[in-house]
BARO-212883 format. One record per residue (C-alpha): x, y, z. Coordinates in steps of 0.25 Angstrom, whole numbers, plus 2048, in hexadecimal, padded with zeros to 3 digits. Example, Ala and Ser with C-alpha at 12.3 -4.5 7.8 and 13.67 -1.06 7.14 Angstrom:
<rs>
8317EE81F 8377FC81D 
</rs>
This chain:
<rs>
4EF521849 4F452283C 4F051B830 4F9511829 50151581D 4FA50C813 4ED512819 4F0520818 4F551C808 4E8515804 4DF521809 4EA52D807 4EC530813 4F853B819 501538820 50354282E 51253E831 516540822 50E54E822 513553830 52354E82C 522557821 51A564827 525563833 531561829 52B56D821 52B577830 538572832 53E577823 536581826 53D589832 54A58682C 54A58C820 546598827 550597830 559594824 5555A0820 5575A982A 5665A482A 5675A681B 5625B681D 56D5B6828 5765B381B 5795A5821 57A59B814 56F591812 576582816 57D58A822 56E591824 569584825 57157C82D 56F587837 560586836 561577838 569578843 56258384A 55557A846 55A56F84F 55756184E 54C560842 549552844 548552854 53E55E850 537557846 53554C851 53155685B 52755D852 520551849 51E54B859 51655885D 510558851 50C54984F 50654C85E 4FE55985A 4FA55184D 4F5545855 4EE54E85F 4E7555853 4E654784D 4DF542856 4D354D85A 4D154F84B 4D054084B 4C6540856 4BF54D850 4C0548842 4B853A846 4AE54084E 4AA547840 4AC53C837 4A2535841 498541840 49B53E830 49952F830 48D531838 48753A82E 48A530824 48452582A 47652E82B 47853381C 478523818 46F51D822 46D511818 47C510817 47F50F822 472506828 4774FD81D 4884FB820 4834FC82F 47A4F182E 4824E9826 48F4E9832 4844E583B 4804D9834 4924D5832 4954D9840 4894D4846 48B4C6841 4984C6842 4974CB853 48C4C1854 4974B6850 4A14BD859 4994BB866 4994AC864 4A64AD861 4A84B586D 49F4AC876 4A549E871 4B249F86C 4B94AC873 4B34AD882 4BC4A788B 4B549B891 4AF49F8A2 4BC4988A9 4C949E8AD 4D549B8A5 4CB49489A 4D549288F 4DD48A898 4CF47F89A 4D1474892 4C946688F 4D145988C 4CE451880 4D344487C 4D643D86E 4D342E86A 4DB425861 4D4429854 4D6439858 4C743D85C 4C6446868 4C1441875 4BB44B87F 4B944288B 4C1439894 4C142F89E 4C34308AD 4D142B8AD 4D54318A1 4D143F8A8 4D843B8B5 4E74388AD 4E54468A8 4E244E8B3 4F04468BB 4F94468AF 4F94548A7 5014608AD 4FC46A8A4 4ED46A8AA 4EA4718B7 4DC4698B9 4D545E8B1 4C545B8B1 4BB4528AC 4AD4548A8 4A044F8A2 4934548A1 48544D8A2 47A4508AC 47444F8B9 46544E8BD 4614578C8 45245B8CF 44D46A8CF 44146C8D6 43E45E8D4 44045D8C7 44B4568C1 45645F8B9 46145A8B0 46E4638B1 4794628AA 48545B8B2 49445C8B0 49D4538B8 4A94598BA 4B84558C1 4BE45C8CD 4C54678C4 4BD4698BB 4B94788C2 4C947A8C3 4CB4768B2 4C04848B2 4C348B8BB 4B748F8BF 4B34948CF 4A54918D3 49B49C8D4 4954988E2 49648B8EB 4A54828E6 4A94788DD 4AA4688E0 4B34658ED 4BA4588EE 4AF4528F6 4A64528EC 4AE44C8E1 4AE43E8E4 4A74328DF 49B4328E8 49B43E8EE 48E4488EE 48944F8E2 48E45D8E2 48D4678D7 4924758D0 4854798C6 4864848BC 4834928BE 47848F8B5 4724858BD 47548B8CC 46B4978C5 46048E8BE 45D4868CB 46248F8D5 46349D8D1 46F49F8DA 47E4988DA 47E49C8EA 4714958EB 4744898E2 4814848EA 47C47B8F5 46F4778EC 46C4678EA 4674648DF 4604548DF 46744B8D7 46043E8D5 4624398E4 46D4438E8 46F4528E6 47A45A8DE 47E4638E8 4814718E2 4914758E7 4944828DE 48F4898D3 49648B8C5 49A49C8C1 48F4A38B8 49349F8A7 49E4938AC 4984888A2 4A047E8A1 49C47289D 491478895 48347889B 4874718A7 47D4728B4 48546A8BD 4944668C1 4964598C9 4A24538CE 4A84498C3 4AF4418D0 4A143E8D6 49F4338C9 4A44278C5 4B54288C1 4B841D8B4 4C34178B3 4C14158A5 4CB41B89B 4BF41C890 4B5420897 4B642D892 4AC437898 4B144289D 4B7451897 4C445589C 4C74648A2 4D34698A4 4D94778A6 4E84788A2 4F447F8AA 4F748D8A9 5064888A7 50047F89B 4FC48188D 4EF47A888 4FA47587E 500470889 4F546988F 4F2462882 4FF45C882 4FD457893 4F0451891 4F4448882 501443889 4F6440895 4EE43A88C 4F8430883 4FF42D88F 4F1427895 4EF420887 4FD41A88A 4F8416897 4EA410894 4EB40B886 4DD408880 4D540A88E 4D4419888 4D241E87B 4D842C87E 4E642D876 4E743A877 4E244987D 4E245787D 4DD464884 4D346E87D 4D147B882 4C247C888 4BE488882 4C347F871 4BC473877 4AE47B87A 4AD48486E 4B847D864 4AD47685E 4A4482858 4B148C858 4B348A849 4A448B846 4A449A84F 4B149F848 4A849A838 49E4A283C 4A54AE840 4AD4AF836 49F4AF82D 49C4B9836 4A84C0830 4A54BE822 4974C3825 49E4D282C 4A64D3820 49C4D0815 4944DC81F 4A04E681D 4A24E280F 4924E780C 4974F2814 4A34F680E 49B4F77FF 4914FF806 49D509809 4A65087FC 49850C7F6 496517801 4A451C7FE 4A151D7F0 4955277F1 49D52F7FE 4A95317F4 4A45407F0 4A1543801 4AF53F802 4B55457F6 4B05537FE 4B454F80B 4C154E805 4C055B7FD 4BE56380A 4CB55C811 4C654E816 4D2546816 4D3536814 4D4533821 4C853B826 4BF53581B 4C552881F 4C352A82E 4B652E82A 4B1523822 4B851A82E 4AE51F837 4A251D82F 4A650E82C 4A950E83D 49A51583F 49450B838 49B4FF83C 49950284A 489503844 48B4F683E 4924F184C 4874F4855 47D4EE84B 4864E284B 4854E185A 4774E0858 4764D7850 47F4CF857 47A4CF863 46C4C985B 4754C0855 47A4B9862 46C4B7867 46A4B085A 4784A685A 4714A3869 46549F865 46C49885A 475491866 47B485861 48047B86C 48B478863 48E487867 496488875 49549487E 48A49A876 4864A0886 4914AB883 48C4B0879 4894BE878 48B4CD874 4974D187D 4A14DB87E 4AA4D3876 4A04D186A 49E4E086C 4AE4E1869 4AC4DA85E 4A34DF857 4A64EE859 4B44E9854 4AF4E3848 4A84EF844 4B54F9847 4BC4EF83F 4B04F0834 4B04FF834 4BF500833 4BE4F8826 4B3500821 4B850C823 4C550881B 4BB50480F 4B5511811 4C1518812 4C7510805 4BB5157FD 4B8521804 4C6529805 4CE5227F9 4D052A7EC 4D15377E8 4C353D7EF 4C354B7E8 4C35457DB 4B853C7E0 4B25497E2 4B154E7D5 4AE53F7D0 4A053F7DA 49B54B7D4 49B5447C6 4985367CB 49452F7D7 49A5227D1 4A251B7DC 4AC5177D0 4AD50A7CB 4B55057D7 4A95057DE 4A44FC7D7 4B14F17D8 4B14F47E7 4A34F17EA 4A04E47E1 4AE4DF7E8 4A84E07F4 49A4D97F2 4A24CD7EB 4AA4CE7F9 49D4CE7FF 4944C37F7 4A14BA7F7 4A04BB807 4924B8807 4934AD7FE 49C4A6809 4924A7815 4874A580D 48D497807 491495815 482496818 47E48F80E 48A482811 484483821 47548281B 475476814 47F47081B 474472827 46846F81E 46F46081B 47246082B 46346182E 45D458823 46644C826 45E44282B 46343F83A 45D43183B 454434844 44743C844 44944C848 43B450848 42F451854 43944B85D 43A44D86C 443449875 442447885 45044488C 44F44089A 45943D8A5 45842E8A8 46242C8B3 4664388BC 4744338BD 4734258C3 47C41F8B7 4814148BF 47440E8C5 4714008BD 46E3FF8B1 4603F98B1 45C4038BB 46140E8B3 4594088A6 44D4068B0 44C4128B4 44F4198A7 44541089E 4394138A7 43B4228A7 43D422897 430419898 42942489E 42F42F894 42C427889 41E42288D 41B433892 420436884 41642C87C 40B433884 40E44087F 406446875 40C447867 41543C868 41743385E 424428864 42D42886F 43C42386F 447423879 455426878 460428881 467432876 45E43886C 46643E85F 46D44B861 46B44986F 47C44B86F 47D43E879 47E43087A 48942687B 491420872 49D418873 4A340A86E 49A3FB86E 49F3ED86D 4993E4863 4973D5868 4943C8860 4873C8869 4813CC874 4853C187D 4943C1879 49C3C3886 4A63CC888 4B13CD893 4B73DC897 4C23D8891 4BC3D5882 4B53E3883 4C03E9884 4C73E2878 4BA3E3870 4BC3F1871 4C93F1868 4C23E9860 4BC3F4854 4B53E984F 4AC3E7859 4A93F785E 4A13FF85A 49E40F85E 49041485F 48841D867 47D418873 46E41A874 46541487B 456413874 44840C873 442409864 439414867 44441E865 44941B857 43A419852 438428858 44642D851 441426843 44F41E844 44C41383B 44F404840 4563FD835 4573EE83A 4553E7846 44B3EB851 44B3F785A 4483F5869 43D3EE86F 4373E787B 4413DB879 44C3E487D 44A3E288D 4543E5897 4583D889A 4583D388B 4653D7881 4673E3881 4653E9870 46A3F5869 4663FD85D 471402853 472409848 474409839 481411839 486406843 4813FB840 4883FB832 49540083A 4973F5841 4903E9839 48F3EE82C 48E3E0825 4833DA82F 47A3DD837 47A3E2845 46D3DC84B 46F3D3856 47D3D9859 4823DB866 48B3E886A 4903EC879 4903F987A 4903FA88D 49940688B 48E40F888 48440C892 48A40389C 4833F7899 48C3EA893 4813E288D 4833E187F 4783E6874 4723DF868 46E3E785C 4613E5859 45E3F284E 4653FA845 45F409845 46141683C 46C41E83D 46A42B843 473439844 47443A855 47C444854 47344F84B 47444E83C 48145283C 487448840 48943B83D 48242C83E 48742484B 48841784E 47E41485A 47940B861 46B40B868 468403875 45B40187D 457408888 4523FE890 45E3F5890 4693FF891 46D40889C 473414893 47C41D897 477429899 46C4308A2 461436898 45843088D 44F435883 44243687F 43E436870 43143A86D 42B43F85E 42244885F 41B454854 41E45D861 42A45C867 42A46886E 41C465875 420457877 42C45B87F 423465886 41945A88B 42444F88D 42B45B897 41F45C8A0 41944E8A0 4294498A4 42C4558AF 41D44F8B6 4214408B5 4314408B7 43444E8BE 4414478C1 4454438B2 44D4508AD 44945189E 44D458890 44545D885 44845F876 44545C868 44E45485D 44B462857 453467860 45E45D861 45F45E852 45F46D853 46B46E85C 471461854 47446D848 47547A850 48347C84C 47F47A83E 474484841 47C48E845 48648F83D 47D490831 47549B836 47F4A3838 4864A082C 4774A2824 4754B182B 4834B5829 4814B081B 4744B681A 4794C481E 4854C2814 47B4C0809 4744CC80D 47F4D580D 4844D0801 4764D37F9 4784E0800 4864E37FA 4804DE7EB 4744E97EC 47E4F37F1 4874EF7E5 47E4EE7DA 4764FB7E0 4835047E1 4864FE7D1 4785037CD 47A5107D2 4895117CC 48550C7C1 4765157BF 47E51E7B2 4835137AA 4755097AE 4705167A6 47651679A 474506798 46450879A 467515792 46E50C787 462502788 4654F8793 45B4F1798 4554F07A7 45B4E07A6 4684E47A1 46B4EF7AC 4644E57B7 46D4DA7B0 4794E37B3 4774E67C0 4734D97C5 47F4D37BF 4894DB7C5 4814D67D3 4844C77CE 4914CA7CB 4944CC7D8 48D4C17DF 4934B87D5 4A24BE7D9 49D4BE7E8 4984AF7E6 4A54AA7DE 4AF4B07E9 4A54AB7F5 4A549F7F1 4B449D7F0 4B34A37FF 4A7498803 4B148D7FE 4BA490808 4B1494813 4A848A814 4B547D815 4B3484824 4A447E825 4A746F823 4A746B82E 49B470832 49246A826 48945E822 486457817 48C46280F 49A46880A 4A147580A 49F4777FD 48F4757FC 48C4787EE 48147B7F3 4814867FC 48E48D7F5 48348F7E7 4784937EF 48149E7F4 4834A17E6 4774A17E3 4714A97EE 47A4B37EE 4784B77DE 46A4B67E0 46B4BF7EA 4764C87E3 46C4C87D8 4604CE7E1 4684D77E5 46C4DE7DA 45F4DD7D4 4594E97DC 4654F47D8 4634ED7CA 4564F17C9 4585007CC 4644FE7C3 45A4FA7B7 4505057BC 45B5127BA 45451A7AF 46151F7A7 45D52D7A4 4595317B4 46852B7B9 4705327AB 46853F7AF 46D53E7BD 47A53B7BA 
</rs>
């Protein structure tokens, strides 16, 4: 392939066409004039001599065709096995190189390790969450429904009927299911097991797509209220208790007083809903008629003959025209479709795309460390190839050649990269966020392989062109002459290569105040005080009901009060432990309930079904709040101070009023002029239970979310009066040893409630996994920005070192002249601030702009820290300043008469 015109001009190159037009012109000419000749000997005059000559000639330009295409073919023949011979012994030359310079080239191949390791590292989560396709057939046309409210917030579940208008009115959906996860409880060798449950509709294997990998999906008989328990379990699970998907269909496994019989097993990698054991038939449970009782996820998976923008369209008309229908019964105006593969990973996409394009700036600031090594390399090989020209080198073979040795070692850099990559996954997983989806994919692969090697041929291609620029430009005989006086590398040298460490430090200046933004953002996330105490706490969940939700509700507060009776009494006895609460969601558990209350003149104030729903409309006398259920035990445990009032005690009986708890941030919602002890609310909807509550304590507010979030309104009811809503509660236990506390409550539970499944864990943990996301992102921010700040204090010594060995003769003559050691080390440490002052100025006009991107993910601080952008400054002078202090010192050191002699 030929180079481009403007290519050929910069580097001065021939032209084949241009030479081979005019050596075929000149042969033609040639033959005839001797023919013109001839005719003239014969006595014929010269215009009539040559029109015969042209005419006996024949056709000139067909023959010029004729011989520039067999020409052009031969040349291209030779072309090519000179090419091809050529190559093989510029790669014998750039090998030699590579072993005359060992510290060369360790050092430029070392550093496109470190850019294209990071940035390969970023490429395979990349690869593994945003690009892999997701495991079901036809995956991009998998869609999950979403609905809007009157206010514009987006809600992702809906209620029965809403699920079943949808399903009977689109045209643009070729299935429809609902969903919801929880749990089921299950015995394994007599022990009780808790698995994760989905309950899925009758097509919700038809919306994936999917085939079982032995036994069958659900058949009609089995999804219908009543019917027998039948399930599909993962691939996961068929393994984990059977070790076999043949042996596991058929298995029953003891449910409370029935059995979940296995059907059909789920292929290898198919994990959808994420971490789910078990899929039950939805039609088995209760349908409600409710438009509001919104529970349930909507699947669909949209027509080959329709657009996703299409099916948008179909399910908003649906979805208005039920509004129309129903009125204020449902608080769905409005609806959309989301493509499965956004709606999993849309989240943390912007977060990934951040990080790799740090990544990026990371490779670049890499190849910018490297090019400086090169344009210094070219410098000292300008007399090798002034004499490689003097013997008949042309520009292309020195360009061709110096293109090789930028390929060899890139390649070098590329398999170091891969390395490092490789180590680099391993580290990202043991980092593993759960904000992170699909971190299971992640790994080395052919496509990460593609990657990489490609980033490095595009590397090599750019150096190469540095190389070439430098290397080939110029007339190289003078250059010649020139080496064997001086072997200055001009003053040009010096222009490229402070340019290209202001390019390089102004880079570094934007990941490192990136870095710095991401750390003290993270260091005010982790000092805000959450409300609650973090420290020596344990936390025992256990599974109170195992699925009977409908059984009464003193029976179900019976039987759950006595077994956290025993938990809490088991707890006491254990050594170490100082006091004992219980909650039926502990902060950062990611649970609970929450959901709208009435408030009533009193606790005795009757109400008709008809005023509840007018009471409702009312603003005035609703409230929003989340749901625990407690004992005064717990918020004495937590350190969650009692500001007024009283907290639970023995008065609050079954059979007396039922009380609640609230807290600050609520209280002074709703009665922000009085007081709200001896209130009464009604707040059934959360746990099925009408009876009205009064207020008897007002309570700290508290972060439930992690400290990144903020204070709710909630309401705390007691456990012995109300049935809840949910199936597990938690004991609180502080404790100097969690970890050995949680080892003896595991053993002494297992011997006296084999049939109680259990978890385990630490508010360490929780609060851990509260800031993972934060966590991650500013780790690999802070080694990128690390790395940058090392490559950057490698290009200031390269710099400063290259400008004292330039500079050796006129260094001389200033000592010669009576300059001090502090003047030439003042000179030469200057130039080194210079250009970390340059780099800082222009990075920081880059970090301006760069970190608006980061708003969104910071607390308690802006884009703009002051802070962190002038300890970058700070840092990186400091830094520029050290290292320019060791090729000062040599600098200070040169004995004048030794470096005049030798020059």
């Amino acid at each position: 392939m030929r180079p481009p015109g403007g290519v050929r001009r910069v580097f001065r190159l021939p032209s084949t066409e241009v030479r081979l037009a005019r050596e075929l012109d000149e042969e033609v000419e040639f033959h005839v004039e001797r023919r013109v000749a001839r005719l003239i000997a014969d006595g014929v005059p010269y215009d009539e001599a040559r029109a015969e000559a042209m005419r006996r000639f024949g056709d000139v330009d067909d023959l010029r065709t004729y011989c520039h295409d067999i020409e052009r073919a031969h040349m291209q023949r030779m072309q090519t096995a000179e090419r091809v011979e050529s190559m093989i012994q510029d790669g014998r030359v750039a090998f030699r190189q590579m072993r005359k310079s060992p510290g060369f080239s360790f050092a430029a191949a070392f550093t496109l390790a470190l850019g294209i390791g990071a940035a390969t590292a970023l490429f395979s989560v990349v690869n593994g969450v945003l690009l892999k396709a997701l495991p079901f057939p036809g995956p991009d046309r998998i869609v999950q429904i979403t609905g809007l409210n009157a206010n514009g917030d987006v809600l992702r579940n809906f209620a029965d009927p809403t699920f079943e208008a949808i399903g009977a009115r689109n045209h643009t959906l070729d299935a429809v299911a609902e969903m919801n996860s929880y749990y089921v409880i299950v015995s394994n060798d007599g022990e009780a097991m808790r698995l994760s449950a989905s309950w899925v509709s009758r097509q919700f294997f038809d919306v994936l797509g999917v085939k079982p990998a032995a036994g069958r999906f659900f058949v009609p008989e089995e999804q219908q209220r009543g019917a027998a328990k039948a399930a599909v379990i993962s691939y996961a699970l068929s393994q984990r208790l059977f070790a076999s998907t043949s042996k596991a269909v058929g298995a029953r496994l003891p449910n409370g007083s029935s059995f979940l019989t296995v059907v059909g097993v789920l292929p290898k990698g198919l994990e959808y809903p994420p971490q789910t054991d078990v899929f039950l038939a939805r039609e088995t449970e209760v349908r409600y008629p409710s438009y509001t009782a919104g529970n349930w996820r909507l699947l669909a998976r949209v027509k080959p003959t329709a657009t996703i923008e299409q099916a948008k369209q179909d399910v908003s008309l649906v979805l208005r025209q039920l509004k129309a229908e129903v009125g204020e019964n449902t608080i769905t105006v409005d609806g959309s479709v989301v493509p499965l593969r956004d709606q999993i990973v849309g989240q943390i996409k912007p977060i990934l795309l951040l990080l790799f394009g740090a990544s990026g700036v990371l490779l670049l600031i890499a190849c910018t460390n490297v090019v400086n090594l090169l344009v210094a390399r070219m410098a000292a090989r300008e007399g090798e190839l002034a004499v490689r020209v003097a013997l008949g080198a042309g520009r292309g073979r020195l360009i061709q050649q110096l293109l090789i040795e930028a390929t060899f070692l890139s390649l070098l850099g590329c398999a170091g990269g891969l390395a490092l990559a490789s180590g680099g996954v391993k580290l990202l997983l043991a980092l593993r966020p759960t904000s992170i989806p699909r971190l299971s994919e992640l790994g080395v692969d052919w496509r990460v392989m593609a990657f990489a090697v490609a980033v490095s041929l595009v590397v090599a291609f750019a150096l190469g062109l540095v190389a070439a620029w430098r290397g080939a430009r110029g007339d190289l005989r003078s250059a010649l002459s020139q080496s064997q006086r001086s072997q200055s590398g001009g003053v040009a040298s010096y222009g490229v290569r402070d340019a290209l460490v202001v390019v390089q430090l102004s880079m570094t200046v934007v990941l490192m105040v990136a870095a710095g933004v991401l750390g003290h953002s993270f260091m005010e996330l982790i000092t805000t005080d959450a409300g609650f105490r973090t420290k020596d706490v344990a936390i025992v969940t256990l599974v109170t009901e195992t699925g009977e939700f409908f059984a009464p509700a003193d029976e179900r507060i019976t039987r759950r009060s006595q077994l956290l009776d025993d938990a809490a009494a088991l707890a006491r006895r254990t050594p170490g432990v100082k006091s004992v609460g219980l909650i039926s969601n502990p902060p950062l558990s990611g649970g609970g309930a929450d959901g709208g209350f009435l408030m009533l003149e009193n606790a005795s104030e009757k109400i008709s079904p008809s005023d509840f729903e007018r009471m409702f409309k009312d603003k005035s006398r609703t409230g929003d709040a989340y749901y625990r259920l407690a004992n005064a035990d717990y918020f004495k445990a937590l350190g969650i101070p009692l500001l007024t009032g009283r907290f639970f005690d023995d008065r609050d009986r079954r059979d007396a009023p039922h009380v609640a708890v609230i807290n600050a941030s609520l209280a002074k919602a709703k009665w922000p002029n009085e007081s709200p002890i001896g209130k009464a609310i009604e707040f059934g909807n959360m746990d099925g239970d009408l009876t009205p509550m009064t207020i008897i304590g007002i309570v700290g507010d508290l972060r439930d979310g992690g400290p990144s979030t903020d204070v709710t309104p909630m309401i705390y009811g007691y456990y012995r009066q109300r049935p809840g809503n949910g199936g597990q509660f938690s004991v609180v236990m502080v404790t100097p040893s969690p970890t050995t506390t949680l080892t003896t409550m595991r053993r002494e539970l297992r011997r006296a409630r084999p049939d109680v499944p259990a978890r385990y864990s630490t508010m360490d943990e929780a609060v851990a996994a509260s800031v993972a996301t934060q966590r991650f992102m500013l780790t690999l921010v802070g080694v990128f920005g690390a790395l940058a700040l090392l490559l950057a204090a490698l290009g200031v010594y390269s710099v400063i070192s290259y400008l004292v060995a330039q500079r050796g003769r006129e260094i001389s003559i200033r000592v010669a002249l009576g300059a001090r050691s502090a003047d030439i080390l003042g000179l030469v440490i200057r130039h080194g601030l210079m250009l970390a002052v340059v780099g800082a100025l222009v990075g920081v006009a880059g970090a301006f702009s760069t970190t608006r991107l980061l708003t969104h993910m910071l607390y308690g601080i802006s884009a703009w820290d002051p802070a962190a952008f002038g300890a970058v400054v700070v840092l990186l002078a400091v830094v520029a300043v050290l290292a320019s202090y060791v090729p000062a010192r040599r600098a200070a050191r040169i004995e004048p008469m030794d470096v005049l002699r030798g020059g």
